[in-house]
N, C-alpha and C positions, 0 to 999 in steps of 0.2 A: 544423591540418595544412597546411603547405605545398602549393602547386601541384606539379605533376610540370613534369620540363623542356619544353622543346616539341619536343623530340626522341620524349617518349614517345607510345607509339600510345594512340588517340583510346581505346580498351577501359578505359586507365588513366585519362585525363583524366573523361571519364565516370563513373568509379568516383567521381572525388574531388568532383567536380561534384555528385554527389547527396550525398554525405557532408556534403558545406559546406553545401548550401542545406537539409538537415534540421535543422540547427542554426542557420537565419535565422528572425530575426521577418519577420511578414508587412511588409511595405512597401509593399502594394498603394495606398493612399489617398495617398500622398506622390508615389510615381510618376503616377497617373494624374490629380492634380493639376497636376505640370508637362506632361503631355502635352497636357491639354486647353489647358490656354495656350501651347504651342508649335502645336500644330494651328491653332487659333485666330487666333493671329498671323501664322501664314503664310498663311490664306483658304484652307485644306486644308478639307474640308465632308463627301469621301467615302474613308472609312478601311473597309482590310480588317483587321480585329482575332481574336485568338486567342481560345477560350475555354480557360481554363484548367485545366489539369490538376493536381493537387494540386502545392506546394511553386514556382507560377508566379506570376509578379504577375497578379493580376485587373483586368483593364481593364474590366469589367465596368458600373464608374461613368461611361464616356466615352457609352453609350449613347442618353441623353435630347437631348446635346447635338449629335449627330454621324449621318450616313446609315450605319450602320456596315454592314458584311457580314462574313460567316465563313464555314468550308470545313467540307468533307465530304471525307477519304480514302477514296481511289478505287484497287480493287487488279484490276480488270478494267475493260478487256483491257488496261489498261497504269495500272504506280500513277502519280499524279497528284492534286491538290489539283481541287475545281472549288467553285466561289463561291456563294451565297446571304445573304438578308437574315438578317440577325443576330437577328431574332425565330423564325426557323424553327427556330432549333437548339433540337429537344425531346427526342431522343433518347440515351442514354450510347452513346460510342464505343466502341473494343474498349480502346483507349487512356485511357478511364475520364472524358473531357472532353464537355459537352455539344455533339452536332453538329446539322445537319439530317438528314431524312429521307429517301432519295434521293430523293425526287419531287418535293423540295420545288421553287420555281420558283430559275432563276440570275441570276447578277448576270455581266456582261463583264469581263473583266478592266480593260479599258482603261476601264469606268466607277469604277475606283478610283485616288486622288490618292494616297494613302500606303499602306504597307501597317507592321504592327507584327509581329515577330517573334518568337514566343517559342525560349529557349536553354533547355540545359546552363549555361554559359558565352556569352563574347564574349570579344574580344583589341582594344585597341587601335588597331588599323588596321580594325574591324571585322568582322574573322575571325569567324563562326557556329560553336560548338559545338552540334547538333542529336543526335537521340535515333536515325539512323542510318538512317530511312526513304528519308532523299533529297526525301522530297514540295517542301520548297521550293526545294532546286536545281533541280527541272522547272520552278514556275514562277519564278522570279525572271528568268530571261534573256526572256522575252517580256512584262517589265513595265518602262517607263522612268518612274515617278513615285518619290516615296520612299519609302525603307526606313529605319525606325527599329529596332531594336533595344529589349527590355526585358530589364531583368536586374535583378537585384540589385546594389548595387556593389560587392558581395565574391565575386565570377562575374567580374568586369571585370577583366583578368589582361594582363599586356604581351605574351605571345604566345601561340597555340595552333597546335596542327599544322594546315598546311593543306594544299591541293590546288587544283591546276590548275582544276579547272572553279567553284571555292569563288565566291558574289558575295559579296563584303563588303557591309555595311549602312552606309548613308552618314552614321548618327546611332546615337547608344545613349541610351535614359530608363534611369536611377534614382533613387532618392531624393533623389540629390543636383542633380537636373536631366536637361534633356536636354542633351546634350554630340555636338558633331561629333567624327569620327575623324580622326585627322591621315592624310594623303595618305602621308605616311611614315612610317607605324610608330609615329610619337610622338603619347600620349596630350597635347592641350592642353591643361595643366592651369596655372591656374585657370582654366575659361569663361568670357571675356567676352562684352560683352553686345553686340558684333558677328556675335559666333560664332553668339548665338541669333537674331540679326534677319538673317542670310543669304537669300541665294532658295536654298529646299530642289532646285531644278528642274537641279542638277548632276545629269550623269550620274553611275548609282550601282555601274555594273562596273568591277570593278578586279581582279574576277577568285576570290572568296568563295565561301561556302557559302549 
């Protein structure tokens, strides 16, 4: 099935978003392959990483290798993302993904060099298709290190709707590699091996989800 235009509202991109990605193989070991070598390469050491919800890539194997941390959704007194070591999370979310416990202890935001994103989708310039919480448009404008994007590369689409307050993600991991977003809309396709030896440390508002 075709993408919807980018005219349509996010209700329908969504829709088709889950449609496509329950007819994906997993890809989690190929993705989180190139990540740990692009992390790597760049002397990145402290990642905030998602735990996975069903039908996500699992980064789950970046672990051993990396300080990792992960969140806890927070709906009082105001919803928000808040940090912890990545071995805390023992409990299922309401969202069905392994979190921490509130009590667990926190991590600062700013002791994080990258953070990984999980989507819906992603668009070419970076554009976040998310599941309509909001939690990482709260924090993304008070983090300047980078954002990677994970997807599958059939989520990876030339454009999705977006909005004013959206940050785009300055990189996307798939299968096929981790790939920068073109500053204009255009996907850089094929990556070269400039594109992957870059300093990650550009600012990453351009204005995304």
């Amino acid at each position: 099935m075709p993408p919807p235009p980018p005219t349509a509202p996010k209700s329908e991109w969504r829709a088709w978003a889950r449609s496509t990605r329950a007819a994906l193989p997993d890809v989690s070991a190929g993705i989180t392959a190139h990540l740990r070598a692009f992390l790597h390469g760049h002397g990145i050491e402290r990642v905030l990483a998602y735990r996975a919800v069903s039908g996500e890539p699992d980064v789950s194997g970046l672990a051993p290798d990396f300080d990792l941390s992960t969140t806890r959704a927070r709906f009082r007194p105001e919803v928000r993302l808040t940090l912890h070591p990545w071995h805390t999370a023992t409990e299922v979310s309401r969202f069905g993904a392994l979190q921490p416990p509130a009590d667990a202890p926190r991590v600062a935001l700013h002791h994080v060099q990258a953070i990984l994103l999980p989507a819906l989708a992603f668009d070419t310039r970076g554009v976040r298709l998310g599941y309509g919480g909001g939690f990482y448009d709260r924090l993304l404008p008070a983090f300047t290190g980078v954002t990677i994007g994970v997807i599958h590369s059939a989520l990876l689409v030339p454009e999705l709707p977006g909005e004013a307050h959206d940050y785009p993600v300055a990189w996307v991991a798939t299968e096929g590699g981790v790939v920068r977003m073109g500053q204009d809309g255009r996907y850089p396709s094929p990556p070269s091996a400039s594109q992957l030896c870059e300093s990650p440390t550009l600012p990453h508002k351009e204005g995304g989800s």
